[in-house]
Structures are given as structure tokens and as C-alpha cells.
Backbone and ligand atoms as CSV (ligand in chain L), in Angstrom:
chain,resi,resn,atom,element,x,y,z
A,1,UNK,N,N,-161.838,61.387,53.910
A,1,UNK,CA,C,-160.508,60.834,53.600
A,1,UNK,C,C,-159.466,61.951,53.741
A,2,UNK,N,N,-158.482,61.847,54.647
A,2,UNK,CA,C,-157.026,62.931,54.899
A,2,UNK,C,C,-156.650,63.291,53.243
A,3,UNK,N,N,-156.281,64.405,53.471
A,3,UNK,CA,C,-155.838,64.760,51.847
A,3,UNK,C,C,-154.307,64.123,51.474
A,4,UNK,N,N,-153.569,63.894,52.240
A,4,UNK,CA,C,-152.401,63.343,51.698
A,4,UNK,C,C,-152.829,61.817,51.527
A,5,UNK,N,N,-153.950,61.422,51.751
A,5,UNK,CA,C,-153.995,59.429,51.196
A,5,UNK,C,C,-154.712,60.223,50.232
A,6,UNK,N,N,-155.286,60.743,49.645
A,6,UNK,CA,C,-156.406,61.327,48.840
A,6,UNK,C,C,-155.181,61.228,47.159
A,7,UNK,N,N,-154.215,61.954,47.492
A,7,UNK,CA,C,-153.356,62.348,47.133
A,7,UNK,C,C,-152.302,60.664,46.480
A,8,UNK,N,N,-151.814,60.336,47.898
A,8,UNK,CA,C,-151.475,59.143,47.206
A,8,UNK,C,C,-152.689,58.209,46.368
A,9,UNK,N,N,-153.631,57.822,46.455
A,9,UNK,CA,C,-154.269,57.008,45.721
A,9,UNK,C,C,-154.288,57.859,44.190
A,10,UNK,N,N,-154.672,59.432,44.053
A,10,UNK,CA,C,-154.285,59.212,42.881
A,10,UNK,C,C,-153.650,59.273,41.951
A,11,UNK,N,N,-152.009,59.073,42.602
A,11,UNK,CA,C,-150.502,58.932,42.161
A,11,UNK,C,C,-151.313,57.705,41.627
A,12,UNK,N,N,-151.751,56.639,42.022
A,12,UNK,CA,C,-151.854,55.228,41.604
A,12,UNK,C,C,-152.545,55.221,40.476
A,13,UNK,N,N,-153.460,56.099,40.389
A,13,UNK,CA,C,-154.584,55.978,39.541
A,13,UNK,C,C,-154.114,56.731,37.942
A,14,UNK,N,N,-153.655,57.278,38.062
A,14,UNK,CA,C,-152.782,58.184,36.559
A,14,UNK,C,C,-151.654,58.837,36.731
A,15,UNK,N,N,-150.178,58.178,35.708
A,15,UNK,CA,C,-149.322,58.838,35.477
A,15,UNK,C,C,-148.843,59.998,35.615
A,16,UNK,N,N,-148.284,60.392,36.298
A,16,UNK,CA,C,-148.312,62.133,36.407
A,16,UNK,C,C,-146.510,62.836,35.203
A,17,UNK,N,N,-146.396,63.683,35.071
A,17,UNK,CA,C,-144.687,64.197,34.311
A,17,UNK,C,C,-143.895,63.805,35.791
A,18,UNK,N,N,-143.054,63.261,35.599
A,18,UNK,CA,C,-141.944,63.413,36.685
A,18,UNK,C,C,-141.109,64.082,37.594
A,19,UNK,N,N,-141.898,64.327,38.545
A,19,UNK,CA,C,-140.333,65.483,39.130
A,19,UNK,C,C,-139.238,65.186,39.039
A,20,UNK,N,N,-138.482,66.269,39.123
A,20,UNK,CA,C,-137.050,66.342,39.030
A,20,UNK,C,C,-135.837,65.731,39.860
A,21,UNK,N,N,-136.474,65.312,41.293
A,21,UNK,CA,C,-135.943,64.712,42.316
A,21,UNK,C,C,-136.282,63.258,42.355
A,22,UNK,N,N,-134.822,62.473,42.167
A,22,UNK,CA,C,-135.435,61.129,42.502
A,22,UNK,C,C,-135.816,61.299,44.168
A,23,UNK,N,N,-134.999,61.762,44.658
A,23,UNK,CA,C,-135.280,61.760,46.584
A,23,UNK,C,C,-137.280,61.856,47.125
A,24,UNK,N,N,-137.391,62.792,46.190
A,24,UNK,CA,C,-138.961,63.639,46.233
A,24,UNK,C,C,-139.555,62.476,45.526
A,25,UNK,N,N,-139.418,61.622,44.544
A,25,UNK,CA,C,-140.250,60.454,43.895
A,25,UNK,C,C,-139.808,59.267,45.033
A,26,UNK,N,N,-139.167,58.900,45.264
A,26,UNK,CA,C,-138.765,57.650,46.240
A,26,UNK,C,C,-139.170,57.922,47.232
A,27,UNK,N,N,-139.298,59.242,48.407
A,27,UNK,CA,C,-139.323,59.699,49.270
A,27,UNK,C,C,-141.070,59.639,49.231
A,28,UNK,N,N,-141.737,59.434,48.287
A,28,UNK,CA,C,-143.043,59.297,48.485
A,28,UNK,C,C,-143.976,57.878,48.069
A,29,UNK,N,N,-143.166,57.010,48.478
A,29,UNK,CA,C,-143.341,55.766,48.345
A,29,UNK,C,C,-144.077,55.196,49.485
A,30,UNK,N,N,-144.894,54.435,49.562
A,30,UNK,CA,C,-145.380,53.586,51.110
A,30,UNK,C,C,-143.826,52.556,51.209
A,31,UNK,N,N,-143.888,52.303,52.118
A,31,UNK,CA,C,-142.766,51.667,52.950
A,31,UNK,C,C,-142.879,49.728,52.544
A,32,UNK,N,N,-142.146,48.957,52.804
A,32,UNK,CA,C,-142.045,47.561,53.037
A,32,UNK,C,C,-141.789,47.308,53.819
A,33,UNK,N,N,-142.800,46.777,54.997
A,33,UNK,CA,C,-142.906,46.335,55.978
A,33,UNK,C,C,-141.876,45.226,56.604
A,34,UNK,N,N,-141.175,45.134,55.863
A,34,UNK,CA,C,-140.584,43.719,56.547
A,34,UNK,C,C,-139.147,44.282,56.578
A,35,UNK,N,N,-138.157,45.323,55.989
A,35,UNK,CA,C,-137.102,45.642,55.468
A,35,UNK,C,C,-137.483,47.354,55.813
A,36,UNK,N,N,-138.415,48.294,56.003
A,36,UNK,CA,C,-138.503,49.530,56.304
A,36,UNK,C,C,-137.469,50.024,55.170
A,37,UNK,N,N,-137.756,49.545,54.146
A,37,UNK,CA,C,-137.456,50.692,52.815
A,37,UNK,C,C,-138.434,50.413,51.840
A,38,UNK,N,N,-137.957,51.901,50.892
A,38,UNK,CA,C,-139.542,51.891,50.198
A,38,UNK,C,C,-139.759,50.866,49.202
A,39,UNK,N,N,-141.163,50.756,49.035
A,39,UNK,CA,C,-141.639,49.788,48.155
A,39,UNK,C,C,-142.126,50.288,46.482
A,40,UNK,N,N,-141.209,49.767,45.478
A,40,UNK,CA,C,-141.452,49.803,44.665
A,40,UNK,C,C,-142.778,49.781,43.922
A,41,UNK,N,N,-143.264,51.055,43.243
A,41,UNK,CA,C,-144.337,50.811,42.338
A,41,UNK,C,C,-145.056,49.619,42.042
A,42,UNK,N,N,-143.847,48.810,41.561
A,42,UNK,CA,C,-144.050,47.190,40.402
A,42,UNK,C,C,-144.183,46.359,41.821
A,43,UNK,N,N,-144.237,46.795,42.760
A,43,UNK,CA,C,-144.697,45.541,43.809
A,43,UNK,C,C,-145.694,45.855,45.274
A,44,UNK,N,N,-146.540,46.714,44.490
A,44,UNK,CA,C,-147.739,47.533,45.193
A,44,UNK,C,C,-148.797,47.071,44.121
A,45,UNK,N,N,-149.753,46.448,45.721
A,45,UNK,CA,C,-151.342,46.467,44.954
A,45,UNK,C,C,-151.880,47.821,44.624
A,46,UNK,N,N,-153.137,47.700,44.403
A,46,UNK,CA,C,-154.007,48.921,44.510
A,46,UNK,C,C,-153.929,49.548,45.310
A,47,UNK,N,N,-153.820,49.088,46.409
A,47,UNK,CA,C,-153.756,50.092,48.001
A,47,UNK,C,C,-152.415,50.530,48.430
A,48,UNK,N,N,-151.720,50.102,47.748
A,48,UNK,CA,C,-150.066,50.755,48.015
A,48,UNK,C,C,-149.112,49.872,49.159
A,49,UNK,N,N,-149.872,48.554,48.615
A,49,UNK,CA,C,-149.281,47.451,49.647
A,49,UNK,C,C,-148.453,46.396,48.939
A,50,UNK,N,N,-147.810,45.745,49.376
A,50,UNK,CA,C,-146.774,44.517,49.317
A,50,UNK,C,C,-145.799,44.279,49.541
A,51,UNK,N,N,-145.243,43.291,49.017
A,51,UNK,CA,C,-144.118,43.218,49.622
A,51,UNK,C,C,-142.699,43.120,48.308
A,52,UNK,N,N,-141.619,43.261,48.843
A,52,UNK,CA,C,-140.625,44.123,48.126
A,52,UNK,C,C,-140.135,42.375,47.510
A,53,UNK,N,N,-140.677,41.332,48.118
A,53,UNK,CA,C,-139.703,40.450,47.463
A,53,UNK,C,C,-141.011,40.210,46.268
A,54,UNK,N,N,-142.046,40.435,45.997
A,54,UNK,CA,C,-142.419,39.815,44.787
A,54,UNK,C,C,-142.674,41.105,43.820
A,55,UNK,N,N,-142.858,41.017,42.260
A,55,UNK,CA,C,-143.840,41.876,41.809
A,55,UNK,C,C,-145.158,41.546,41.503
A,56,UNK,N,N,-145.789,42.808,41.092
A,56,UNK,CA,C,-147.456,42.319,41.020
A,56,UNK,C,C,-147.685,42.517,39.685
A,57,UNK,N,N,-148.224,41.314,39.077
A,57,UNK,CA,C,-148.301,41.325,37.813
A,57,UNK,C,C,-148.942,42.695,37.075
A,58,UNK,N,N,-149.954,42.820,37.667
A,58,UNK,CA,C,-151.033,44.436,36.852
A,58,UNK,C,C,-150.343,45.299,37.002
A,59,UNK,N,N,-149.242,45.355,37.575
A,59,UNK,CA,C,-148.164,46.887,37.999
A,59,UNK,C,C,-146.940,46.548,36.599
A,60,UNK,N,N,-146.974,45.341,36.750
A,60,UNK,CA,C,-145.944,44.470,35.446
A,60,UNK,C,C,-146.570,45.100,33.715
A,61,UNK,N,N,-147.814,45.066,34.102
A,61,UNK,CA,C,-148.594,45.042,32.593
A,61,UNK,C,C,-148.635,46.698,32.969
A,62,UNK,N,N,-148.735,47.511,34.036
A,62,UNK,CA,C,-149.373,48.571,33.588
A,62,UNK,C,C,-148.127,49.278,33.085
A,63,UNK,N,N,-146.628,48.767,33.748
A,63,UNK,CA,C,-145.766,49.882,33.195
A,63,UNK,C,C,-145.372,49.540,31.918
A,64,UNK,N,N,-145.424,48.252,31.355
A,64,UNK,CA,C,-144.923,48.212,29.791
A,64,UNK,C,C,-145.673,48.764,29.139
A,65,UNK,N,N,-147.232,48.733,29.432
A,65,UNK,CA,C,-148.423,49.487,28.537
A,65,UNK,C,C,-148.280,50.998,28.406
A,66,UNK,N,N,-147.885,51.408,29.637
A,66,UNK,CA,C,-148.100,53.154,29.722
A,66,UNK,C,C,-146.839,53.445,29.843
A,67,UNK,N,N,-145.479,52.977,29.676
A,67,UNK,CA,C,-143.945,53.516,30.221
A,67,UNK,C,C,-144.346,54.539,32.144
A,68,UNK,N,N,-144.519,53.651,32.845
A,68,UNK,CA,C,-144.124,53.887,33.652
A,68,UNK,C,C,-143.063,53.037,34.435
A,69,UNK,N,N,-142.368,54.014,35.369
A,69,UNK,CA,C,-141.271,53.829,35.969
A,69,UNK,C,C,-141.763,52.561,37.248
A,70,UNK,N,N,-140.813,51.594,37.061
A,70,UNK,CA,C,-140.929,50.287,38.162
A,70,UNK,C,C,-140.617,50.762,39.273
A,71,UNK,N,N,-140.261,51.814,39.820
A,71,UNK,CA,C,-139.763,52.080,40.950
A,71,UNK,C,C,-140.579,53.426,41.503
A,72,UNK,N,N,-140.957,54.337,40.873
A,72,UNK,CA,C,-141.789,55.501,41.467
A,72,UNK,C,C,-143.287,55.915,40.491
A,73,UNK,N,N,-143.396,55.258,39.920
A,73,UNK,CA,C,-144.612,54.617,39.716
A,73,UNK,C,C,-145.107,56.022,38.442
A,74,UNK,N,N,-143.765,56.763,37.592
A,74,UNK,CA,C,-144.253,58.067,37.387
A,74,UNK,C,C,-143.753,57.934,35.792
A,75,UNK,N,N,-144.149,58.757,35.306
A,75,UNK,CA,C,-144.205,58.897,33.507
A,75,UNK,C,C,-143.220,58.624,33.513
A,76,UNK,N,N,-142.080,57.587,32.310
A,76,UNK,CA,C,-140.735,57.204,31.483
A,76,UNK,C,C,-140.148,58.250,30.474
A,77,UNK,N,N,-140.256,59.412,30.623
A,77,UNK,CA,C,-140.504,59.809,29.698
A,77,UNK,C,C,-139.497,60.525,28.696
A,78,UNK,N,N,-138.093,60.327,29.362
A,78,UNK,CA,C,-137.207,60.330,28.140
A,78,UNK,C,C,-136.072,59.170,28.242
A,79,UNK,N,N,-135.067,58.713,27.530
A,79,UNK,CA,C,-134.113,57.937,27.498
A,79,UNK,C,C,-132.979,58.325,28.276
A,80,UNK,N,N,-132.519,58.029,29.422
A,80,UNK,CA,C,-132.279,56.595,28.987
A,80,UNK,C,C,-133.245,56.123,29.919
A,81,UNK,N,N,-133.663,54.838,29.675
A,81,UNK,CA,C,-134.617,53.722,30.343
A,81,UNK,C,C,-133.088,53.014,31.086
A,82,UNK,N,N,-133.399,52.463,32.061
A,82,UNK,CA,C,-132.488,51.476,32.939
A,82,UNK,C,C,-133.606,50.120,33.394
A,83,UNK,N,N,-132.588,49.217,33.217
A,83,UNK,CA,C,-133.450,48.018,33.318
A,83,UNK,C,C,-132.564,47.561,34.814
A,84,UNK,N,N,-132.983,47.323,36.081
A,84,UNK,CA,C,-132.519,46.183,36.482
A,84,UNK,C,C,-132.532,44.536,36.734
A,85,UNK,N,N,-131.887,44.340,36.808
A,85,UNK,CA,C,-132.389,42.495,36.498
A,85,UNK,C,C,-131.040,41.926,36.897
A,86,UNK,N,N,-131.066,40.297,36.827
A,86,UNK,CA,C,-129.495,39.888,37.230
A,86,UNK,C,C,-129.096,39.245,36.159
A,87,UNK,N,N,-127.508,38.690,36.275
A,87,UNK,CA,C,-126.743,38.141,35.368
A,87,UNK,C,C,-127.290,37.783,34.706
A,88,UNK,N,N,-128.147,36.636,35.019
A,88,UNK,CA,C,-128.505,35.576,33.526
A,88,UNK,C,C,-129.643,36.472,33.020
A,89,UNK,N,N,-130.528,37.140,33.495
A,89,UNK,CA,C,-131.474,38.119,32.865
A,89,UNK,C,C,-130.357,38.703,31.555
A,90,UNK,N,N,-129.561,39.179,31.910
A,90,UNK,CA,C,-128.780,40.573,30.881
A,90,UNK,C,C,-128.061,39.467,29.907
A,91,UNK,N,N,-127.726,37.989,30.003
A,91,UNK,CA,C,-127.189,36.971,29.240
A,91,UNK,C,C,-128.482,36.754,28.371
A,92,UNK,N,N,-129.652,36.576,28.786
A,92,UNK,CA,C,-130.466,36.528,27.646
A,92,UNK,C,C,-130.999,37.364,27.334
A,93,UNK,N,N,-130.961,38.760,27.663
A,93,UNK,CA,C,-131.388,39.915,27.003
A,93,UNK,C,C,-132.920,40.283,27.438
A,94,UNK,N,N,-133.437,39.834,28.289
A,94,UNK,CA,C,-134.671,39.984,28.723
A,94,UNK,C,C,-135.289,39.821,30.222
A,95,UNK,N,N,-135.957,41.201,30.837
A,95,UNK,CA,C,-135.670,41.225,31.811
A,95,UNK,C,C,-137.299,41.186,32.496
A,96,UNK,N,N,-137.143,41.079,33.673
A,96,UNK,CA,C,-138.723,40.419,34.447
A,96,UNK,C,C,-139.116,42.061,35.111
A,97,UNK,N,N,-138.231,43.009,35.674
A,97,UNK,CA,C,-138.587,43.859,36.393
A,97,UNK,C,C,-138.777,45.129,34.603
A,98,UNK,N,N,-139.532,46.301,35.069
A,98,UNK,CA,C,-139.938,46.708,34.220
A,98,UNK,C,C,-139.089,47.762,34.364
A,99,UNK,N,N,-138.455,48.638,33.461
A,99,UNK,CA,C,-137.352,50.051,33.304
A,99,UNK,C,C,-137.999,50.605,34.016
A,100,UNK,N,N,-136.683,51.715,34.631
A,100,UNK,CA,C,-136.394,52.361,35.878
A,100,UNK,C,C,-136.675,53.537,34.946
A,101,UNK,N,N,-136.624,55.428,35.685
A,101,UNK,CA,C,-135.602,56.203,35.485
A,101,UNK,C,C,-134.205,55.315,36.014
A,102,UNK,N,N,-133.093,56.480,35.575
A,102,UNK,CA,C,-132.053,56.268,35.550
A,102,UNK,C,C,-131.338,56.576,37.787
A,103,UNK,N,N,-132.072,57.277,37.790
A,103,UNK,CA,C,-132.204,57.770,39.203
A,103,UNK,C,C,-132.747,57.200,39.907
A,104,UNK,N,N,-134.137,56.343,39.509
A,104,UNK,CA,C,-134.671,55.194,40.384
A,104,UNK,C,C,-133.655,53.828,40.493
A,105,UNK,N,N,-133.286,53.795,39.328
A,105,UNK,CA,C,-132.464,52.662,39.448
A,105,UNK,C,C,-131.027,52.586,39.601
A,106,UNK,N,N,-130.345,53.734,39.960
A,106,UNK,CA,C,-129.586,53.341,40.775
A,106,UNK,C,C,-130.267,53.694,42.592
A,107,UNK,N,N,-130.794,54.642,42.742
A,107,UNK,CA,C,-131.425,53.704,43.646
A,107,UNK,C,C,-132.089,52.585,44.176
A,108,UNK,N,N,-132.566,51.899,43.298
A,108,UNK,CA,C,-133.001,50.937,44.045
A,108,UNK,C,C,-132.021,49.604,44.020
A,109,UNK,N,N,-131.306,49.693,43.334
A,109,UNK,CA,C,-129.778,49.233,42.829
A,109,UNK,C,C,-128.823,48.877,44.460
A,110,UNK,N,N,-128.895,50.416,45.197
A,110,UNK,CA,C,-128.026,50.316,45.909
A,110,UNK,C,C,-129.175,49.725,47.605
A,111,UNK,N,N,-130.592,50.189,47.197
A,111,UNK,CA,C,-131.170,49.965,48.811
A,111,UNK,C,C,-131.065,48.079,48.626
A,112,UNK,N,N,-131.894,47.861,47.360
A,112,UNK,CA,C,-132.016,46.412,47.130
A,112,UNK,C,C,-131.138,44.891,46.863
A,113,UNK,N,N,-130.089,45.421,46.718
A,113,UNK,CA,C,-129.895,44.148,45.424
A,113,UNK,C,C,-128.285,43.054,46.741
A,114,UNK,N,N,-128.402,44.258,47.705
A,114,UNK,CA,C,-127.591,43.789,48.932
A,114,UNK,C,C,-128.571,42.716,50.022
A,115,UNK,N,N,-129.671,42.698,50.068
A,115,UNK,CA,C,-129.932,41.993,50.977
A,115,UNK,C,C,-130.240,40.688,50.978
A,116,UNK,N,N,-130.128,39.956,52.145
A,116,UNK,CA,C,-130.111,38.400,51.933
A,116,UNK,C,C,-131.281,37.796,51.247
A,117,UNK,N,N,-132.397,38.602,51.210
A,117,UNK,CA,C,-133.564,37.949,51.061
A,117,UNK,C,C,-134.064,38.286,49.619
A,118,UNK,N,N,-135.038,36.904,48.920
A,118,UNK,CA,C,-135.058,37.373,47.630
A,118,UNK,C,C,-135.613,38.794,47.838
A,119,UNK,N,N,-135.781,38.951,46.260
A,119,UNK,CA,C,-136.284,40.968,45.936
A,119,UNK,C,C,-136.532,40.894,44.572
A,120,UNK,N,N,-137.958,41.843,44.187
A,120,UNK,CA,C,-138.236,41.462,42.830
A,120,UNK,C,C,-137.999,40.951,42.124
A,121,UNK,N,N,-138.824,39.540,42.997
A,121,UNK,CA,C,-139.162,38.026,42.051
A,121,UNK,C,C,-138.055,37.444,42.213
A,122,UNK,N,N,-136.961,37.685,42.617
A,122,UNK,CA,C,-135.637,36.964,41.787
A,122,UNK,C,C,-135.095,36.297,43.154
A,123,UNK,N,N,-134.288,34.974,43.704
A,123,UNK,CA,C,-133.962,34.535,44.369
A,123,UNK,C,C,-132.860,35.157,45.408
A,124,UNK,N,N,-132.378,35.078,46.377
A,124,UNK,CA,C,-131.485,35.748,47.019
A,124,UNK,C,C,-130.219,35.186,46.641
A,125,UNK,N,N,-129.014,35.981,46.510
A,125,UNK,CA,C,-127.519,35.701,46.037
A,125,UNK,C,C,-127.875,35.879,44.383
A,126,UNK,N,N,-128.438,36.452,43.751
A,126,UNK,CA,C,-128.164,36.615,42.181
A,126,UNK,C,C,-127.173,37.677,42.107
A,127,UNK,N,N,-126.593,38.367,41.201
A,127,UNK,CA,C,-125.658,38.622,40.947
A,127,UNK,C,C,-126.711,40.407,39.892
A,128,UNK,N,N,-126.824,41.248,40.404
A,128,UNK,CA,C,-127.549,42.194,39.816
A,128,UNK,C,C,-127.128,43.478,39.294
A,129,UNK,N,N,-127.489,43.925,38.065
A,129,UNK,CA,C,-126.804,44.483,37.293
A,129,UNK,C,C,-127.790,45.993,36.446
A,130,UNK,N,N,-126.954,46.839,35.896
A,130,UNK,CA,C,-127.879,47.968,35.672
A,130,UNK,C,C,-127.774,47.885,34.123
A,131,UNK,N,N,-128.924,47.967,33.379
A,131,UNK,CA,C,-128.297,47.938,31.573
A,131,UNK,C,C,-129.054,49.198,31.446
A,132,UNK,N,N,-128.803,49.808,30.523
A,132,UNK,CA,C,-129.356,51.449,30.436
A,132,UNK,C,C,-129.155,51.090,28.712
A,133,UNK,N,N,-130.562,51.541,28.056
A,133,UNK,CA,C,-131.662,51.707,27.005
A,133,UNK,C,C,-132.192,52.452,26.391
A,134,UNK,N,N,-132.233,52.889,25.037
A,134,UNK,CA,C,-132.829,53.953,24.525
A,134,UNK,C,C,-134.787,53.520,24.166
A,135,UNK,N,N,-134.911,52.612,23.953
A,135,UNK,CA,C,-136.341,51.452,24.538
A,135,UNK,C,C,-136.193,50.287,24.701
A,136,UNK,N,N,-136.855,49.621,25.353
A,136,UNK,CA,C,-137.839,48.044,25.217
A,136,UNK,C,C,-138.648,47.740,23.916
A,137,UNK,N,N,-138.664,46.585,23.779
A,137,UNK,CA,C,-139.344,45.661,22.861
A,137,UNK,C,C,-139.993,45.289,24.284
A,138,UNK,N,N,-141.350,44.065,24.170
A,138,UNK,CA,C,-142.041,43.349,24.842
A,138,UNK,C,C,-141.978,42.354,24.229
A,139,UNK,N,N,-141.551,41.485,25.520
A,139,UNK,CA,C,-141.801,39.855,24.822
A,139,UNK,C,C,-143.384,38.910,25.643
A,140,UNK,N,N,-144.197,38.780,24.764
A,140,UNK,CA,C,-145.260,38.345,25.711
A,140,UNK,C,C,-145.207,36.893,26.434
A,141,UNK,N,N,-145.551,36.447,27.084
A,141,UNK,CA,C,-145.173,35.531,27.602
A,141,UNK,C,C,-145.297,34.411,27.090
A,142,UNK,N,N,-145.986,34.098,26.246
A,142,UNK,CA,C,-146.368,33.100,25.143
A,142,UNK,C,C,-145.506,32.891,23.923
A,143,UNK,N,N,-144.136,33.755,24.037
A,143,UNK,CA,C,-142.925,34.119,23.602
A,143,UNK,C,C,-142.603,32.727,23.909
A,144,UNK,N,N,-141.729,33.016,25.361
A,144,UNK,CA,C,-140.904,32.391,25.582
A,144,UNK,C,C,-141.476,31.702,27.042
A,145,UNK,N,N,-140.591,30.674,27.657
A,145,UNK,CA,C,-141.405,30.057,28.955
A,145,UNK,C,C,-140.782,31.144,30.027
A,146,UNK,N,N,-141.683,32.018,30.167
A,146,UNK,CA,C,-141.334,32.903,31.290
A,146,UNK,C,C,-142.558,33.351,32.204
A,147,UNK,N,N,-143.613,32.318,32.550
A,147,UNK,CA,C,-144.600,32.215,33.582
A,147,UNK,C,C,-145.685,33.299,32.560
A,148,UNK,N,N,-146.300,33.971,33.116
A,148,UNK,CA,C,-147.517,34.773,33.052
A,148,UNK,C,C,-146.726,36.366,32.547
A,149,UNK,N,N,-146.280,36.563,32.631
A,149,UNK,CA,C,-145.471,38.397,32.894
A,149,UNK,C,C,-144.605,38.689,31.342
A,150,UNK,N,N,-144.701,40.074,31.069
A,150,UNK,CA,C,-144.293,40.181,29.638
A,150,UNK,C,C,-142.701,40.363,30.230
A,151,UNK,N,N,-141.841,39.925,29.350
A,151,UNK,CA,C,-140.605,39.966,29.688
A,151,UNK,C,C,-140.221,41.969,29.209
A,152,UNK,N,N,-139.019,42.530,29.131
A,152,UNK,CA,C,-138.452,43.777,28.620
A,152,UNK,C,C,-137.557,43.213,28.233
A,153,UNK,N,N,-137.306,43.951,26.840
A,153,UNK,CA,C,-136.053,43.426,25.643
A,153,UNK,C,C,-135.845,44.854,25.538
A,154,UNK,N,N,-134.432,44.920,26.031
A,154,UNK,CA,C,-133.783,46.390,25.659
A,154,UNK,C,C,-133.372,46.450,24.320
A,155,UNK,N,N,-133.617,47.416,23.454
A,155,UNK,CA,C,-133.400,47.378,21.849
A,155,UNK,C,C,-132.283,48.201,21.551
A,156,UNK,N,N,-131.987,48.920,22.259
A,156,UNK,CA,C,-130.692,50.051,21.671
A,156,UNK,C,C,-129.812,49.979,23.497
A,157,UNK,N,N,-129.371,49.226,23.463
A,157,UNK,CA,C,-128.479,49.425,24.892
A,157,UNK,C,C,-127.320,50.531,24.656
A,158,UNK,N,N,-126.963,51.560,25.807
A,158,UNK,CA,C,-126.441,52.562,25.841
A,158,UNK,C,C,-125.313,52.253,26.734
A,159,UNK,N,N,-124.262,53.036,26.684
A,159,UNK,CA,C,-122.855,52.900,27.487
A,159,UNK,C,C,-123.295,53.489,28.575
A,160,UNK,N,N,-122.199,52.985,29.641
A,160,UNK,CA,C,-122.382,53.679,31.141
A,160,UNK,C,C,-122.260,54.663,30.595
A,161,UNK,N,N,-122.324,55.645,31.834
A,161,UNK,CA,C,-122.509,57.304,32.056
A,161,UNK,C,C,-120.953,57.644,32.035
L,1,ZN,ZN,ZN,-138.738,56.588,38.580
């Protein structure tokens, strides 16, 4: 096995501390085939595949369980958390995609939330928005009617920058 797939698989396999560069965390993403930008953590199988319009549930469960980042797949590990999600997500306070860094999410803010086609989970033309968090609550799905996937309830929302 080439040492750089060696390497990515076991980014997948355990959390690592975060580098300092969002460019260097995004920049080492497998790609989305359909759109040639990178593919989010929360919508990669095991093999570092999928596609950018859905998420994958076990990537859903693994980052609320362990605080990892929905977007570079790497330790959460100080505040602020950034949630993205759209309008009516941030009207009811609970969101489907799992907290960003603050650096992932405005990147993925600016590659994603422009294109015609849906994008994590959410239909195309929503209206998408950044809320920034000192944590999440989890709402399990047996909460509320929100399919299979634990929702994110931001508990201490923070002012823009
Ligand atoms: Zn990140």
C-alpha cells in the first residue's frame, strides 16, 4: 500500500490535534467527484468516498460522539464550534450537519452553500447560515421527528467575530 493512502486511511481511523492551517486540513481531503471540490468528512464512507450532496450517518454519529470536525474530519478541540445549517435549521435551533472549526466553516460556507445542487442533506435554494457556539447539546432522534441522525443544539451561541 503507497504511504500517502496508508496515511490517509488512518486520518479516518483516529482523531488526530489539529493543525493550524485550515488550507493544510481542507487541502487534504479526497475530492467530490461530481463538483471537483473537497469532500467533507461528514459525507465520506470508510474509503474516503461520497458524495457532497448527502451525509453519512456513522460520520454523523462519529463526530457528535468524539467532537470531531464535519468538514476535516480532525479533533474540535476548542470553542468556538460553528454550526452550518439553513434558515429554518437556526429558527429551530437544531442543526443536521455536525460543528465545524471556525475555519472549516467558513470554508465550506463559501465553496458550498452557492451551488445549484442540493449539499449536505439539505435541498437546493435554502438560505444558509453560520451560528458559532461555545457547545452542542444532542438531540437524539427519538427527540424529535428528524429521520435516523442526532440533531446539534447549540447551547451558548456566540457573537460574530
Ligand atoms: Zn475542521
Amino acid at each position: 500500500m503507497p504511504a500517502d493512502l496508508t496515511g490517509r486511511l488512518r486520518r479516518f481511523w483516529s482523531p488526530r490535534p489539529a493543525s493550524d492551517s485550515t488550507e493544510e486540513r481542507v487541502g487534504a481531503l479526497p475530492w467530490d467527484l461530481a463538483t471537483a471540490l473537497p469532500l467533507p468528512f461528514v459525507c465520506q464512507d470508510e474509503a474516503g468516498r461520497g458524495t457532497l450532496r448527502e451525509l453519512v450517518t456513522a460520520r454523523v454519529t462519529q463526530c457528535a460522539l468524539s467532537r470531531i470536525c464535519a468538514m476535516c474530519g480532525q479533533s474540535l478541540d476548542a470553542p468556538p464550534l460553528v454550526l452550518l445549517g439553513t434558515r429554518r435549521e437556526e429558527g429551530r435551533n437544531a442543526f443536521s450537519v455536525p460543528p465545524m472549526h471556525a475555519g472549516c466553516a467558513d470554508h465550506a460556507h463559501a465553496a458550498y452553500t452557492g451551488l445549484d445542487d442540493p449539499v449536505l442533506g439539505h435541498e437546493s435554494g435554502e438560505e444558509w447560515v453560520l451560528v458559532r457556539t461555545g457547545g452542542f447539546d444532542l438531540e437524539r432522534p427519538h427527540d424529535r421527528e428528524a429521520g435516523s441522525r442526532p440533531l446539534f443544539v447549540p447551547n451558548a451561541i456566540l457573537p460574530a467575530p
